[in-house]
C-alpha positions in Angstrom: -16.3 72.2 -53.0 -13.3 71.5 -51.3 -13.7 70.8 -47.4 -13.0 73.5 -45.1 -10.2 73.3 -42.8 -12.3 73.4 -39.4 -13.8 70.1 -41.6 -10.4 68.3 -41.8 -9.0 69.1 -38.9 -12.2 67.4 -37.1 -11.4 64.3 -39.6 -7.7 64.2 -38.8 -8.8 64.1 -34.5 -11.2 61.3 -35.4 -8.6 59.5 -37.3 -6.7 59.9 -34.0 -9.6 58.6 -31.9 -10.3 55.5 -34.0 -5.9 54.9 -34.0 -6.2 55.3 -30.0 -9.0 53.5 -29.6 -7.5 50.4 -31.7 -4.5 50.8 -29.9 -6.4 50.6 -26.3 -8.2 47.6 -27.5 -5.4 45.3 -27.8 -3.6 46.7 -24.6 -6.8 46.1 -23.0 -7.3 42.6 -24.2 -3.6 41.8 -23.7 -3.9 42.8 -20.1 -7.2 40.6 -19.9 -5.9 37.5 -20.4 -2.7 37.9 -18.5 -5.2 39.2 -15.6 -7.3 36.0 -16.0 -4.1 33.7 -16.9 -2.0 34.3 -14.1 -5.1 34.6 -11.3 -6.2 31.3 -12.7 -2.4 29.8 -12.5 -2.7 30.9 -8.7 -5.4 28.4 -8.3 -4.5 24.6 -7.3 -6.9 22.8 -9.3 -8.3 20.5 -6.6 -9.5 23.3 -4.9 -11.5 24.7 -8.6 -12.7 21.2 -8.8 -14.5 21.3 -5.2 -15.7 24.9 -6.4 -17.2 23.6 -9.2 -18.9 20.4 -7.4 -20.1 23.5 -4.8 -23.7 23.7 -5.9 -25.4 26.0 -3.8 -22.3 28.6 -4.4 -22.5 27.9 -8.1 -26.6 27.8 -7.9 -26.3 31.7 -5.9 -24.3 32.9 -8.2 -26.0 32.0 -11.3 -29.6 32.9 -9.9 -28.0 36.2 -9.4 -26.0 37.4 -11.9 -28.5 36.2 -14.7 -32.2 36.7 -13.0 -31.9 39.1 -10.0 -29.8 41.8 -10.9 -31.6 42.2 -14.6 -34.5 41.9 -12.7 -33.3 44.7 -10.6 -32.0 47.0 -13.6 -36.0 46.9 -14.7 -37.2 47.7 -11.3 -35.3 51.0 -11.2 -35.8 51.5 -15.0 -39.6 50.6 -13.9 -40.1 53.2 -10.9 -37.7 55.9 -11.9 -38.8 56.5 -15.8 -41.5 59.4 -14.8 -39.0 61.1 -12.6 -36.6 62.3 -15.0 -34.7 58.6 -15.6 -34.5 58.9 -19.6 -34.9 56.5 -22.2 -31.3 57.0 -22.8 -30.4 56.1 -19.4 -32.5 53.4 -18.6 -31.9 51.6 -21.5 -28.1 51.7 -21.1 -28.4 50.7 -17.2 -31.2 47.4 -18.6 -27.8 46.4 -20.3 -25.1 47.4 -17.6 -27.6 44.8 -14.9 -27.7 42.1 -17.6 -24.3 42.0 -18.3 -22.3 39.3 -16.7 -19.9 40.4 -13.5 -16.8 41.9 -15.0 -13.4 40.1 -15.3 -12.0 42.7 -12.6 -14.2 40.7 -10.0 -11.1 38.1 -9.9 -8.5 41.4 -9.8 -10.9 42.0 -6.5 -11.2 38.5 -5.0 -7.7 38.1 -5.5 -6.9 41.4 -3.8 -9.5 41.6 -1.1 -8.0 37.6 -0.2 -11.7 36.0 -0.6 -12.4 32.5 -2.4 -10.3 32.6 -5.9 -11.1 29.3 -6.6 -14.9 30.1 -6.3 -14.0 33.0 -8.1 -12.3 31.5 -11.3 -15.4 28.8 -11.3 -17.8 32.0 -11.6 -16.0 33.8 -14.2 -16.2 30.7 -16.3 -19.6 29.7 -15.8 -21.2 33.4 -16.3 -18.9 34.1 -19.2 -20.1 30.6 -20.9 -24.1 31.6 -20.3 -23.9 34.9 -20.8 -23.6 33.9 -24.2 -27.9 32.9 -23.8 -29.0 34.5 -20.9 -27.6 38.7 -22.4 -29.9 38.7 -24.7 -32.8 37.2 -23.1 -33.0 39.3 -20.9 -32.3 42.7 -22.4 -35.4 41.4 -24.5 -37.7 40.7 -22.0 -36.8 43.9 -20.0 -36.9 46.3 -22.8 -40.1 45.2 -24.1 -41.5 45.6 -20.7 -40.5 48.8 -20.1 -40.6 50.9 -23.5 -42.6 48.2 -25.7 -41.2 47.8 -29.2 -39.2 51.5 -29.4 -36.0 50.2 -30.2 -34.4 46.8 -30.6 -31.4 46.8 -28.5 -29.6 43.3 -29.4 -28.7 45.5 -32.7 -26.5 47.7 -30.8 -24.1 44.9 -28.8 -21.1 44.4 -30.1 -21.0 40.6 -30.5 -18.1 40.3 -32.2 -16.5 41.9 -29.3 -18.0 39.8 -27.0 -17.3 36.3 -28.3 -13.9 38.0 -28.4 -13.4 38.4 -24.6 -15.5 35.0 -24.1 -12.7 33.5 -25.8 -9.3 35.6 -24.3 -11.6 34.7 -20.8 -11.6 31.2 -21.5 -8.4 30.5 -23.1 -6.8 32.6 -20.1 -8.6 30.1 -17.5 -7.8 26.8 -19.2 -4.0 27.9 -20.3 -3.9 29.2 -16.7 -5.4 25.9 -14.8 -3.1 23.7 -17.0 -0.2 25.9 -15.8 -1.5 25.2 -12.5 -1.7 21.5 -12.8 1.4 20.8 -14.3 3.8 22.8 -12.3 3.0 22.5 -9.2 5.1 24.6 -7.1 4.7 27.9 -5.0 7.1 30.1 -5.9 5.8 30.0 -9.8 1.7 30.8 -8.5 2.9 33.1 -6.0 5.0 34.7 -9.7 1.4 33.7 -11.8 -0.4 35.7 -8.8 2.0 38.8 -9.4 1.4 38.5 -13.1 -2.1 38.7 -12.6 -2.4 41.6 -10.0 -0.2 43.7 -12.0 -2.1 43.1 -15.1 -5.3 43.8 -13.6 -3.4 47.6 -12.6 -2.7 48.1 -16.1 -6.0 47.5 -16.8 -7.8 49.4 -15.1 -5.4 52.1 -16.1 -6.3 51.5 -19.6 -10.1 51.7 -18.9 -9.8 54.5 -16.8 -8.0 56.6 -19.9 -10.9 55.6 -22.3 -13.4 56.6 -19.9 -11.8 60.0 -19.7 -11.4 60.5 -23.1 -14.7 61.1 -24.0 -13.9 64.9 -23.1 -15.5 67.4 -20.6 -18.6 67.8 -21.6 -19.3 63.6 -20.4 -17.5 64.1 -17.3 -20.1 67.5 -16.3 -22.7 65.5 -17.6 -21.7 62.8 -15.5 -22.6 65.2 -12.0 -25.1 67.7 -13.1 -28.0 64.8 -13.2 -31.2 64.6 -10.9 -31.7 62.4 -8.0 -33.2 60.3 -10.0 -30.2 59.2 -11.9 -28.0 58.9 -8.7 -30.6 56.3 -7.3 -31.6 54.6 -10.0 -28.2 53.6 -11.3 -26.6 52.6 -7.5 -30.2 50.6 -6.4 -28.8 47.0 -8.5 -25.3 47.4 -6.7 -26.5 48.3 -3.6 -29.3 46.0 -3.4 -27.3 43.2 -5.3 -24.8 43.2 -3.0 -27.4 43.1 0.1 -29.4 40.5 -1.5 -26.2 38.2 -2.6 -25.2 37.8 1.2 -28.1 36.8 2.4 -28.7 34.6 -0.5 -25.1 33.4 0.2 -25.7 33.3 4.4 -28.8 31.1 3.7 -26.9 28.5 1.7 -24.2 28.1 4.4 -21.3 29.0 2.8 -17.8 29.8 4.2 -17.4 33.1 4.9 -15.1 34.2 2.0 -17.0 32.5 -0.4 -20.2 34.7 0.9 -17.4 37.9 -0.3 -16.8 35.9 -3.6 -19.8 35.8 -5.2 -21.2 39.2 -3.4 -18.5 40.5 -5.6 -19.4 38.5 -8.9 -23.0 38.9 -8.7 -22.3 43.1 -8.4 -19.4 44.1 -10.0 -21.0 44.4 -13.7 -18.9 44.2 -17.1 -19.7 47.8 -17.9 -17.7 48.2 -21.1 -21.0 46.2 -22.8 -22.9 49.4 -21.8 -20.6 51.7 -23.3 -20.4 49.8 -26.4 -23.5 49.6 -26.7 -24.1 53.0 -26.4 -22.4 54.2 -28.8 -24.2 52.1 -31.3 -27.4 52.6 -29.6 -27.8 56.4 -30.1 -27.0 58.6 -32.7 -28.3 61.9 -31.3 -25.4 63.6 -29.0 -27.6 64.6 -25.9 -29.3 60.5 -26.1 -25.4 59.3 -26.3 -24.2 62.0 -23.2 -27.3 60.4 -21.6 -26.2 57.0 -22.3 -22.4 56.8 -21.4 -22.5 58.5 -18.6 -24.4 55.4 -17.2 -21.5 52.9 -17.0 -19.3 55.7 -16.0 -21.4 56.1 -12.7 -21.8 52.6 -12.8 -18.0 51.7 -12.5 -17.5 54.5 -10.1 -20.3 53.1 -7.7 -19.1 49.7 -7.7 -15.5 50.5 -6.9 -16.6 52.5 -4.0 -19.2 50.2 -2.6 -17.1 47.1 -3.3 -14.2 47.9 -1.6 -15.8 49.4 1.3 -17.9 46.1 1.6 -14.0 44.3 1.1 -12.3 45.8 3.9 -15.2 45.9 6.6 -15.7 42.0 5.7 -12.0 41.6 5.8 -12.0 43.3 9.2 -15.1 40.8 10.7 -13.3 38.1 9.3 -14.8 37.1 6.6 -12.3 37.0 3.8 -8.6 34.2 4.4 -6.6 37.3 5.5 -6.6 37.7 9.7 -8.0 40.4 10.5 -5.3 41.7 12.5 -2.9 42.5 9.0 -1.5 45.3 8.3 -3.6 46.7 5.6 -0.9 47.0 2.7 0.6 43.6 3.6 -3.1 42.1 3.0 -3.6 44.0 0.3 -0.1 42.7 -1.5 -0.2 38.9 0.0 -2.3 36.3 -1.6 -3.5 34.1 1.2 -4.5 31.9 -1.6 -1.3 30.7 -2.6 -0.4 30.6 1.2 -3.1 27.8 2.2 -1.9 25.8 -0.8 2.2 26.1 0.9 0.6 25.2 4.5 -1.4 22.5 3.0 1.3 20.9 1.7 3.3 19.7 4.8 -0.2 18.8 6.1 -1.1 16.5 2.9 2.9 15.0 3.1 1.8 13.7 6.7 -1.5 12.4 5.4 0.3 10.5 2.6 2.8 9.0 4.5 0.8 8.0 7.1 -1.3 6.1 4.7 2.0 4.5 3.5 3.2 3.1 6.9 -0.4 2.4 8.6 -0.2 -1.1 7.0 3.6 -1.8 8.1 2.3 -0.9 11.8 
């Protein structure tokens, strides 16, 4: 029997889905390591190597991203399951909290002026053991919560994520030898425009293949219980709280403090929608599912940059507080400590030079 033509006209529009979705992929990739490349080029590499000697920033960051915020993925999973938090949901949101901090954190570092040094370090270091700690955790946390149901490490895409570990990792290291061997201000304040722009077109990208899973996700997305609403926002909101006063307790600077409250929250929600699609073959499960890093993404772009400019306005990131808004939104105060540090470390040399002469 030859197919009908309702039958290939539905092939030919998944042909088109799987062509688009290709094409996104290497756009998006593309844009990910020019993001990470030229953020990274921004950096003076003195300043990444006292980041990474920074233990108790590295230490915060680490016991955050890999044990509290899985941990507190399972705690809503845990309290919100018998008040209408599906399977579908909560095992999607156990993968969103123990994925590691997405590579837009350095996008918002960068544009919110707080520690990109710090920032670089982070994305490194969670991107390396991410590698170990992804899995252990999404088995620990979804035997404790539905048992042996399913086995979830089937569904990540791990091709795709040794991919962006290595476009992540190539980006830093091609972007830190850029650094290092040109050192001059007018090319990192060029690598910093580079970066910010890619990280626009990025974010485009993601934004048109989160729309493009048609109408029915996007009512989906607001037509949930209470139950949804809290239970995906609580390891955001409470991630964020609990990375500050992690952060406050170990005594670092201010913008570091923003740094890693940004690392340890902003989540690397593509994983989750991956994973989702793999995870679920019945339509309502997969609605269920997706529309968890949807909300996700939303709720940390809100939170995030209303946390961003209230801490740039007490001080807290390298931008005064008295900018105009759009001028600290477009100026990287990064590359401006490295051009006043300069004069300053001339002095310092040259005093060193004639001391002995004196």
């Amino acid at each position: 029997m030859l197919p009908s033509n309702r039958a290939l006209e539905q092939l030919d529009i998944e042909d088109d889905i799987g062509h688009n979705a290709t094409i996104s992929e290497i756009f998006s990739n593309l844009f990910l390591f020019f993001l990470i490349f030229g953020l990274s080029a921004t950096v003076d590499t003195q300043n990444l190597l006292k980041q990474l000697g920074n233990k108790w920033a590295i230490l915060t960051g680490v016991l955050m991203q890999f044990l509290i915020m899985p941990f507190l993925g399972f705690l809503a999973v845990w309290i919100l399951q018998d008040h209408g938090l599906t399977p579908a949901m909560g095992l999607t949101l156990l993968i969103v909290a123990s994925s590691p901090g997405g590579s837009y954190s350095n996008w918002w570092c960068n544009t919110f002026n707080a520690d990109l040094a710090l920032s670089v370090a982070m994305t490194a270091i969670s991107t390396l053991l991410s590698a170990a700690f992804l899995p252990l955790n999404l088995t620990i946390y979804t035997q404790a919560a539905y048992g042996n149901q399913t086995d979830i490490l089937e569904s990540l895409d791990f091709g795709g994520l040794f991919l962006s570990l290595v476009i992540v990792m190539a980006a830093i290291l091609l972007g830190l030898l850029a650094s290092h061997k040109v050192q001059n201000v007018r090319f990192r304040k060029l690598a910093n425009f580079l970066g910010a722009m890619s990280g626009i077109l990025l974010i485009a990208v993601s934004f048109v293949l989160s729309s493009s899973g048609g109408e029915e996700e996007s009512h989906e997305l607001w037509a949930q219980g209470w139950s949804f609403y809290a239970g995906v926002a609580f390891p955001c909101v409470l991630g964020l709280v609990l990375a500050n006063l992690f952060a406050t307790l170990a005594q670092l600077d201010k913008p570091e403090r923003v740094t890693l409250s940004v690392e340890c929250c902003y989540q690397n929600v593509a994983i989750g929608t991956s994973a989702a699609v793999s995870l679920f073959d019945d339509h309502s499960e997969r609605a269920q599912a997706l529309i968890v890093p949807l909300y996700y993404g939303f709720i940390e772009a809100v939170v995030l940059t209303t946390y961003c400019v209230v801490a740039w306005k007490f001080g807290w990131t390298k931008a005064p507080r008295s900018e105009n808004f759009f001028v600290m939104m477009s100026k990287s105060y990064e590359v401006s400590d490295i051009e006043d540090e300069g004069p300053v470390m001339d002095k310092q040399i040259e005093e060193e030079v004639t001391a002995p002469l004196k």
